[in-house]
C-alpha positions as CSV (number, residue, x, y, z in Angstrom):
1,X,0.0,0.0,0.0
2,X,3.0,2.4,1.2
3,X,4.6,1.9,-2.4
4,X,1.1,2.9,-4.2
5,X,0.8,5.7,-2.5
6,X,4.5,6.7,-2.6
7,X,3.7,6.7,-7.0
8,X,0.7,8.1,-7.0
9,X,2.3,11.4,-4.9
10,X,5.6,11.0,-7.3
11,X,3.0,11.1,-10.2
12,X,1.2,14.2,-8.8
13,X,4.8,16.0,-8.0
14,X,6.3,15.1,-11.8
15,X,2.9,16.8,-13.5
16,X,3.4,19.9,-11.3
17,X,6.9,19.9,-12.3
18,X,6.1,19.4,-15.9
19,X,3.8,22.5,-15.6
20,X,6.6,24.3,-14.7
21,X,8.1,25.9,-17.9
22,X,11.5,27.1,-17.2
23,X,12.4,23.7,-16.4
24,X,11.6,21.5,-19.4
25,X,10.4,18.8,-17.7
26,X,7.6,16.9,-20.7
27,X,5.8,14.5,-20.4
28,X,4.2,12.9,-23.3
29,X,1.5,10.5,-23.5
30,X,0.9,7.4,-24.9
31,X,-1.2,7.1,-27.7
32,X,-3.8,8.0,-28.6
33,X,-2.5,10.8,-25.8
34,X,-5.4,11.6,-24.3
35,X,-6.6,13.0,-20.5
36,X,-6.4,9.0,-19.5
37,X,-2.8,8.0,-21.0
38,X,-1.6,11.3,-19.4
39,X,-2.9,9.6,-16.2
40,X,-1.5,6.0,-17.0
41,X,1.7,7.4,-18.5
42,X,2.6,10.0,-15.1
43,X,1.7,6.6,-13.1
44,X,4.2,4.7,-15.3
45,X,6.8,7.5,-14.8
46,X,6.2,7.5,-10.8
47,X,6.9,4.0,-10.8
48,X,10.3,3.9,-12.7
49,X,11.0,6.9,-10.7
50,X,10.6,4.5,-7.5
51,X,12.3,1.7,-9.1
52,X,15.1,3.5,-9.8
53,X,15.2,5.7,-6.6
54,X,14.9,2.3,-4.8
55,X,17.5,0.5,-6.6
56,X,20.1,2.6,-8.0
57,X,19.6,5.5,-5.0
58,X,20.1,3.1,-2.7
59,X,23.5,1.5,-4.0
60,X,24.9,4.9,-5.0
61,X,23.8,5.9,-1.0
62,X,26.1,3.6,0.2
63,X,28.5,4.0,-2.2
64,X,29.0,7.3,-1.1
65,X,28.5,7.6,2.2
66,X,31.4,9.4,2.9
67,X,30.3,12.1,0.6
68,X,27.1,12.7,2.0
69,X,29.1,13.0,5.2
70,X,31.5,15.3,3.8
71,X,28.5,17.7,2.7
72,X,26.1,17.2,5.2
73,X,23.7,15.9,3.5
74,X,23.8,18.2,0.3
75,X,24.8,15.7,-1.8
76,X,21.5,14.7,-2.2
77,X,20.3,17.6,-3.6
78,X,22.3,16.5,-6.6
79,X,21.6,12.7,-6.4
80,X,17.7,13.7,-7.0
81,X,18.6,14.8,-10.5
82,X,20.4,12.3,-11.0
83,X,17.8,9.7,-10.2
84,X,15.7,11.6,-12.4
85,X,17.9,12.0,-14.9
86,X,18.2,8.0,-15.0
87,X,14.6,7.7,-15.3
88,X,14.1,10.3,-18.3
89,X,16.6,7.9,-20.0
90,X,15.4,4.6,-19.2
91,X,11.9,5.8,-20.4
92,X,13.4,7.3,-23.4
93,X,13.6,4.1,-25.3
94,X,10.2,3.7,-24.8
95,X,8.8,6.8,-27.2
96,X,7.2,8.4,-24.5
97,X,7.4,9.4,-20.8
98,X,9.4,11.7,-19.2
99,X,11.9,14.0,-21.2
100,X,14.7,16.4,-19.8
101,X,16.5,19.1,-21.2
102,X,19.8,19.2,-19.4
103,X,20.9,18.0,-16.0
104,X,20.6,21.7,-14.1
105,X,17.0,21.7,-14.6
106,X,16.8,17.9,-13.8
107,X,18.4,19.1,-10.3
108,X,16.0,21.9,-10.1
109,X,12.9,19.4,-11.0
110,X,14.5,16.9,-8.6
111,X,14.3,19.6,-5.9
112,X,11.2,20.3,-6.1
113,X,10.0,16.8,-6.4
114,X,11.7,16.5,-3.3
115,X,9.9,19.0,-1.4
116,X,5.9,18.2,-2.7
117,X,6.9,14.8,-1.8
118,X,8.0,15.8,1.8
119,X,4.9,18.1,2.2
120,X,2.6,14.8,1.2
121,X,4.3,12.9,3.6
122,X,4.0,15.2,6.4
123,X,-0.1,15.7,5.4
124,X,-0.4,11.5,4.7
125,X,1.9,10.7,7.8
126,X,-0.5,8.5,10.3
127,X,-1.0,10.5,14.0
128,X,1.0,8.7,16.5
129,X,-1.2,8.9,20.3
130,X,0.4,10.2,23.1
131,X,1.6,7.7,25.9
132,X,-0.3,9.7,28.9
């Protein structure tokens, strides 16, 4: 259930990104490309995205560590574009899904993917009850 909901957030963050237009960030439907296939195609691109932020984010993570260290954290700032980047790529083969322009604004989308994910987590996060 956690991993449905986790796409259908990283769906909803990618279309506000791609709404964006300083950043690039298209999505292109399926076809016939209609209001469903944009739908089934952000879904498809949410769940690459978690694949590879699951897989590849996690071994580059430990990796480097150290780096992360080094920059408190930072680093990850970066590694979100990167993870995005990775997913624009494997879906590129595919003749539609995500597409990219460069990797600054793949940073930038990966930001602020980032932070609407963090905002639905904090509003979706169960209420834990006070011991009393």
């Amino acid at each position: 259930m956690r991993f449905v909901i986790r796409v259908v957030v990283n769906a909803f963050a990618i279309w506000i990104v791609s709404l964006i237009p300083f950043l690039h960030v298209t999505v292109t439907p399926f076809a016939p490309g209609g209001d469903l296939q944009l739908v089934l195609t952000l879904l498809a691109i949410a769940a690459v995205f978690a694949i590879v932020n699951t897989i590849v984010g996690t071994a580059i993570k430990i990796v480097a560590f150290p780096l992360f260290i080094l920059t408190l954290g930072l680093i990850s700032l970066l590694l979100n574009g990167v993870l995005l980047w990775v997913t624009a790529w494997v879906m590129s083969s595919w003749g539609w899904g995500l597409g990219l322009d460069g990797f600054w604004p793949a940073v930038l989308a990966g930001i602020l993917i980032s932070i609407i994910n963090w905002l639905f987590g904090v509003i979706l996060r169960p209420q834990q009850k006070r011991a009393r």
